[in-house]
C-alpha positions as CSV (number, residue, x, y, z in Angstrom):
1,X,11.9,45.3,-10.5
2,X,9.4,47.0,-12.6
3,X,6.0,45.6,-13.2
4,X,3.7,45.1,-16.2
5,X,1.2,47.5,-14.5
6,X,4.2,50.3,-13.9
7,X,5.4,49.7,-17.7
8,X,1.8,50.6,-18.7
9,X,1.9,53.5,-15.9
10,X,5.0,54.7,-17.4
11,X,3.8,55.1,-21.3
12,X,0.6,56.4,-20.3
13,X,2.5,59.5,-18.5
14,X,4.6,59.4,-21.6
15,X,1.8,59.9,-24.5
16,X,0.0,62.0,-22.2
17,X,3.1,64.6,-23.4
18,X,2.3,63.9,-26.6
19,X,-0.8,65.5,-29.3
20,X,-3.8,63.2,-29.5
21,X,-3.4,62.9,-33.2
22,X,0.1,61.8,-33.6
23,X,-1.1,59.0,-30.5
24,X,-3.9,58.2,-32.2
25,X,-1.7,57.3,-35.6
26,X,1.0,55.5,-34.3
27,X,1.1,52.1,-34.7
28,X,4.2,51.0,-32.6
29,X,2.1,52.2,-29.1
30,X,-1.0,50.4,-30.1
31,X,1.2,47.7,-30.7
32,X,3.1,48.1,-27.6
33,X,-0.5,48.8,-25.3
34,X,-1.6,45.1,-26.8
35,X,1.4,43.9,-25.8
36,X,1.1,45.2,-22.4
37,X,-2.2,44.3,-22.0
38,X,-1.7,40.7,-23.4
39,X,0.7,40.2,-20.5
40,X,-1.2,41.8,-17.7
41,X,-3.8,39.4,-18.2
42,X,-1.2,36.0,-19.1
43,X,-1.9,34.7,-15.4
44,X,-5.5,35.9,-14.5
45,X,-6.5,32.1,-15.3
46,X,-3.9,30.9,-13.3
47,X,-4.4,32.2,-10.0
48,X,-6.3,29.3,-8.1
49,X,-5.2,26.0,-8.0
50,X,-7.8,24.4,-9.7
51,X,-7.2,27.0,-12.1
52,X,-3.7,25.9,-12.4
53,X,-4.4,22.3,-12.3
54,X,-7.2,22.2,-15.1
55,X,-4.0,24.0,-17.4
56,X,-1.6,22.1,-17.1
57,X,-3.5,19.0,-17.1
58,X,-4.7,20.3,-20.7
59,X,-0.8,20.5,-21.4
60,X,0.0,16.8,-20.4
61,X,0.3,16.7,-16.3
62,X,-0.9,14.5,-14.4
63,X,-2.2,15.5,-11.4
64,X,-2.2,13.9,-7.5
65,X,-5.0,12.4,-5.7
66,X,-4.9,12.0,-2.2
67,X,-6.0,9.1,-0.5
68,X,-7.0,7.8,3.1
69,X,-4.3,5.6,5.3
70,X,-5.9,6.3,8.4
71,X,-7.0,8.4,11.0
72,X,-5.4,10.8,14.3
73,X,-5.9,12.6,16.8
74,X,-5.1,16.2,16.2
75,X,-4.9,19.2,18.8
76,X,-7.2,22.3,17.6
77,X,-6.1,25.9,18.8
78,X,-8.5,26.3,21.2
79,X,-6.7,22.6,23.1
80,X,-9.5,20.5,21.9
81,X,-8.6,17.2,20.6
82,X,-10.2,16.2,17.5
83,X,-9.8,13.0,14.6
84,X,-8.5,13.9,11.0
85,X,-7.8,12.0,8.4
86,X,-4.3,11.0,7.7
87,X,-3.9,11.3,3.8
88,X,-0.8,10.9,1.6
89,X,-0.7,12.1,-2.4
90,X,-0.5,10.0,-5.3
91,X,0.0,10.6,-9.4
92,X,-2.3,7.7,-10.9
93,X,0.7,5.2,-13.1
94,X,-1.9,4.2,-15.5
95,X,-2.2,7.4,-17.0
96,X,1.6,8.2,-16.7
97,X,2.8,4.9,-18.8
98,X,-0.1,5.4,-21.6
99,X,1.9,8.5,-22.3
100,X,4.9,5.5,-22.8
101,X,2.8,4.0,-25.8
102,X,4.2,6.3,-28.4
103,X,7.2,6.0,-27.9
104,X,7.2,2.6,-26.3
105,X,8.7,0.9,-29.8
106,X,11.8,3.0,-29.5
107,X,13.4,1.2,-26.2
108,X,15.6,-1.6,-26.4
109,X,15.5,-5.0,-26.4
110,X,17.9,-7.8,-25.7
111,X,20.8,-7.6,-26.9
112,X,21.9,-9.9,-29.7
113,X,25.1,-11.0,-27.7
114,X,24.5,-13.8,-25.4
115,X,27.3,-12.8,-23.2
116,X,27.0,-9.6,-22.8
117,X,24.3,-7.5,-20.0
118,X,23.7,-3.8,-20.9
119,X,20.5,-4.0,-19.4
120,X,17.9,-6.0,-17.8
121,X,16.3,-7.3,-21.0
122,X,20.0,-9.4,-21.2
123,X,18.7,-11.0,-17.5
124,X,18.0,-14.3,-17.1
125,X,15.4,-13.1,-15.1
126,X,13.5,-11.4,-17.8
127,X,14.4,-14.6,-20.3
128,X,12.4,-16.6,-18.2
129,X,9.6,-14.7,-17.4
130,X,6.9,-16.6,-18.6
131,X,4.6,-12.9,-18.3
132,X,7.9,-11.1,-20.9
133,X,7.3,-14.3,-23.2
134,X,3.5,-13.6,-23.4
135,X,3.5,-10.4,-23.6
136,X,6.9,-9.2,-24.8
137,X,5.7,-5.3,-25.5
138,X,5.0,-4.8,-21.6
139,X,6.4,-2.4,-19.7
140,X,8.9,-3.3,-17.1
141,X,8.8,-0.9,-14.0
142,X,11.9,-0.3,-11.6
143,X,10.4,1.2,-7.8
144,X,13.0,3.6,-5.4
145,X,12.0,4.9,-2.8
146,X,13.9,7.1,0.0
147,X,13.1,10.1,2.5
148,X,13.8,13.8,2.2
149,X,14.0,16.2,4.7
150,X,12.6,19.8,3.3
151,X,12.9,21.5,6.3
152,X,16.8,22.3,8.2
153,X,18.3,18.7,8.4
154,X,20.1,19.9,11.2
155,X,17.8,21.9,13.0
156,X,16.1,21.0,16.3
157,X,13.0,20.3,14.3
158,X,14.7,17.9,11.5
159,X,12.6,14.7,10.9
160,X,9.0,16.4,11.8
161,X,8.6,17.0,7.8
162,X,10.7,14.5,6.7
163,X,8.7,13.2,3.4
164,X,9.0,9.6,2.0
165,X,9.4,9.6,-1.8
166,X,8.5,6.7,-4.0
167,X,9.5,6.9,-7.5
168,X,9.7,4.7,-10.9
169,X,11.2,4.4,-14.0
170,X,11.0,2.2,-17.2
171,X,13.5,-0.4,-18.3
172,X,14.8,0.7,-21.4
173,X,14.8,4.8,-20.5
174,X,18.0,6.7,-19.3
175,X,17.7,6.5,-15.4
176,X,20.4,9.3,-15.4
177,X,17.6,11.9,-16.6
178,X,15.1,13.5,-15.0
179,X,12.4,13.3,-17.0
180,X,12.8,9.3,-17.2
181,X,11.9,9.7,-13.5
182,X,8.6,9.5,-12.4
183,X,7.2,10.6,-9.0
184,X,4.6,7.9,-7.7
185,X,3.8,8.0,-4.0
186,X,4.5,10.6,-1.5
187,X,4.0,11.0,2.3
188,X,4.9,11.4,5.4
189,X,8.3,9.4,7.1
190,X,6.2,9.2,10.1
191,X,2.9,7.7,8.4
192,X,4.7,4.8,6.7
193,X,6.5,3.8,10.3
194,X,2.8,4.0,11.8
195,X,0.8,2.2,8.9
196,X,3.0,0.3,7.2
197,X,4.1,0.1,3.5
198,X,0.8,-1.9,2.5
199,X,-1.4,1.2,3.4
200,X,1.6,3.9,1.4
201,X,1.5,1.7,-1.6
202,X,-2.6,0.4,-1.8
203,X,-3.3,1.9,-4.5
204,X,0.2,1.8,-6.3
205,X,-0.2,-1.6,-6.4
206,X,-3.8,-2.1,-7.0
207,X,-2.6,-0.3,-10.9
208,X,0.2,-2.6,-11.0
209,X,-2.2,-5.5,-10.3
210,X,-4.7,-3.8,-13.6
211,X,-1.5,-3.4,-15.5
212,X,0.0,-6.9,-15.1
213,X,-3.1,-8.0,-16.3
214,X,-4.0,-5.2,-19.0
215,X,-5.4,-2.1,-19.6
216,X,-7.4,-1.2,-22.7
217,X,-5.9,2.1,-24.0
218,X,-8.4,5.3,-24.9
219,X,-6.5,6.7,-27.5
220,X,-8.8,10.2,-29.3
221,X,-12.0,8.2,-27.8
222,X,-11.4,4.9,-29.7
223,X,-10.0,2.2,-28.2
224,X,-6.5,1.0,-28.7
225,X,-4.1,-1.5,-28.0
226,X,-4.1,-3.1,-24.4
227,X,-1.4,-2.1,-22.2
228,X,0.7,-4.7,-20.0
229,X,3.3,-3.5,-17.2
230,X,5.2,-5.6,-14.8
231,X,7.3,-4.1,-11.4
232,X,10.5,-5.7,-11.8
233,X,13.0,-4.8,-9.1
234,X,13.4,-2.3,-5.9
235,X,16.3,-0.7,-5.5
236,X,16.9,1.6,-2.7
237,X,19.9,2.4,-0.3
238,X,20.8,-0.6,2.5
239,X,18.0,1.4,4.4
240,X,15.8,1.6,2.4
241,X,15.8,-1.8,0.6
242,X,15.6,-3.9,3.9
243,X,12.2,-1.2,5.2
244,X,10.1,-2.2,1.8
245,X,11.4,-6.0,1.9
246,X,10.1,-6.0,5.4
247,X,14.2,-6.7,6.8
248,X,15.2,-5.3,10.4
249,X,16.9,-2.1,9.9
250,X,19.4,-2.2,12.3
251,X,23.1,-2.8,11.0
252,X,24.8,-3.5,14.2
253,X,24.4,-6.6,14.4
254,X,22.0,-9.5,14.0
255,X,21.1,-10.9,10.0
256,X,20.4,-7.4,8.8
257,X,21.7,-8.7,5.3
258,X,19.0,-9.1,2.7
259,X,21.0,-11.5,0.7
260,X,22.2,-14.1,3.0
261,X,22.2,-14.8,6.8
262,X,25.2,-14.0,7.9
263,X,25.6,-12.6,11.3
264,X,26.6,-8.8,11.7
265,X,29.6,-9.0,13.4
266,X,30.9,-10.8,10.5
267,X,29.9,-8.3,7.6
268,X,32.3,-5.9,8.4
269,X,35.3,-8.7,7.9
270,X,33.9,-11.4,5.5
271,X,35.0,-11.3,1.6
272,X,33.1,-14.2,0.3
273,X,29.9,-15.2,0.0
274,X,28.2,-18.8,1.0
275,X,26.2,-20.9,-0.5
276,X,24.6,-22.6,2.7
277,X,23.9,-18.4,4.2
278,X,22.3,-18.1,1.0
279,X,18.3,-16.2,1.3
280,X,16.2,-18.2,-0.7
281,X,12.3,-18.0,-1.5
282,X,11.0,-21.0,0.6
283,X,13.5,-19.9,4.0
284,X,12.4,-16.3,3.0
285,X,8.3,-17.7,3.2
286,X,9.3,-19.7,6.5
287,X,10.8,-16.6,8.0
288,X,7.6,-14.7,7.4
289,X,5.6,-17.3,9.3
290,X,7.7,-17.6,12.0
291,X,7.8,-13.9,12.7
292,X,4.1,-13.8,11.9
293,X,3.7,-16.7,15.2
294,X,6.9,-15.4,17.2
295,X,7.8,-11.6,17.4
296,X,11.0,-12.1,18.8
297,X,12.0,-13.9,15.7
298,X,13.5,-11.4,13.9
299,X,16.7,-11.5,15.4
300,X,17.3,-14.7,14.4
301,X,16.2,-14.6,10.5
302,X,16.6,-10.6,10.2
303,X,12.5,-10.6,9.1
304,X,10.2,-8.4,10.6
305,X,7.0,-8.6,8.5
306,X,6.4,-9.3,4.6
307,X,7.5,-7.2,1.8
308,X,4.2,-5.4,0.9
309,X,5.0,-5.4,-2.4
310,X,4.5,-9.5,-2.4
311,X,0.8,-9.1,-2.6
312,X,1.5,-8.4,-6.4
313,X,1.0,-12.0,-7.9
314,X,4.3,-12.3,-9.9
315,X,6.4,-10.6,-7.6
316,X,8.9,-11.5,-4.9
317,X,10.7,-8.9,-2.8
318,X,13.4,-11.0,-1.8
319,X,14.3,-12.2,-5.6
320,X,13.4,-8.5,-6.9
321,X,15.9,-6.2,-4.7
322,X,19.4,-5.4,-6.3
323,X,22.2,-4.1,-4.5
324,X,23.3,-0.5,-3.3
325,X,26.5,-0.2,-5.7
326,X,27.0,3.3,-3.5
């Protein structure tokens, strides 16, 4: 492939066969040097990072801050052992949903039919949230999560890079498209199993906790509106769902179900669902303590620790987490 620079090689050779004066008059090569020139030099401020990140910031992005979850020993060259700092990345959500206030009075709202549920704003759920009543422009925030492998998944080396992937979209958008998709958290596979989701997620939901209560909007230096958002649900695959609630992830057997009790050797065979198996907030809290006092307990109640996510004040894991229809 040819380059800018080898283009502007090639017409040099070529007026060089040409008389100066007939160069010197023509208007389609100065025209065509400019042009050359102007895209020789399109990049030169976009060789660095920082470079790149200061343009594109300018053009909209958002950019990732990384933040502390602990610390490691690491291995230097030389065989040395020496303690780094364990980081993962994340896009501030704050800045990502002002970008929603334009546009914000274009979603839908509850339908008009009583019996009919096109979307969450038909829930119950979201009739009787006494935070949607008070303040019934907020945002309401859907989390997934789920982990990649972006090296060879069946190499000898699969799961050593194997990122976890924490994204979120707004009630009201088109899931199906991209660019209603919004990246949030993102780290290591390994880090969340070592430090838990509370350490992943800090400060994920410390903005959640600033945007349940309100943010004042900056809008061209003056201040605007306040801004209110609310996390909703978690969905996830079976996996993924019972790691965040804080749910054994083993599916052989035990109460691995995050709806109901019901043993494991049953799930493959039962068809109907009952009432007294039922999962319900005040068993859910009980089964938190008593894992909390007894480690062992988890194979009776299918708990292992408490849905991180619960230190949000309005939120509950256990009444937030929809099925895997897949």
């Amino acid at each position: 492939m040819t380059t800018i620079s080898q283009l502007g090689s090639l017409l040099t050779l070529f007026t060089d066969t040409l008389p100066l004066k007939q160069i010197q008059d023509n208007q389609a090569l100065k025209a065509l040097r400019a042009e050359l020139k102007h895209s020789q030099d399109l990049f030169t401020k976009l060789t660095t990072e920082y470079q790149r990140i200061k343009y594109f910031s300018g053009k909209g992005l958002v950019p990732p801050e990384a933040f502390k979850i602990g610390r490691r020993e690491d291995v230097r060259p030389d065989g040395t052992n020496k303690t780094v700092d364990v980081e993962a990345q994340y896009i501030p959500i704050i800045p990502m949903l002002t970008k929603y206030y334009d546009h914000y009075s274009a979603l839908p709202t509850s339908q008009q039919e009583d019996d009919i549920l096109a979307s969450y704003h038909d829930s119950q759920h979201f009739k009787a949230s006494e935070f949607q009543l008070e303040h019934p422009s907020a945002l309401n925030l859907i989390l997934y999560h789920d982990d990649i492998e972006v090296a060879n998944p069946l190499g000898s080396r699969a799961g050593v890079h194997k990122l976890t992937m924490f994204y979120y979209s707004v009630h009201g958008q088109t899931f199906s498209n991209l660019h209603s998709i919004h990246l949030a958290v993102v780290c290591h596979a390994s880090d969340v199993k070592q430090y838990g989701y509370s350490a992943v997620l800090k400060p994920f939901i410390r903005d959640m906790k600033l945007l349940y209560s309100g943010v004042q909007l900056i809008i061209n230096d003056i201040s605007g509106p306040v801004l209110h958002a609310a996390l909703t649900h978690v969905a996830g695959d079976n996996l993924a769902a019972n790691a965040i609630l804080g749910m054994v992830q083993s599916f052989s057997g035990g109460h691995c179900c995050r709806f109901c009790y019901i043993a494991g050797d049953e799930i493959r065979t039962c068809t109907h669902s009952r009432d007294q198996l039922t999962r319900c907030v005040t068993s859910h809290r009980m089964d938190v303590e008593m894992v909390e006092h007894k480690s062992d307990a988890s194979s009776s109640t299918g708990v292992k620790e408490m849905c991180a996510l619960d230190d949000l004040p309005y939120f509950c894991g256990l009444e937030s987490t929809v099925p895997d229809v897949m």
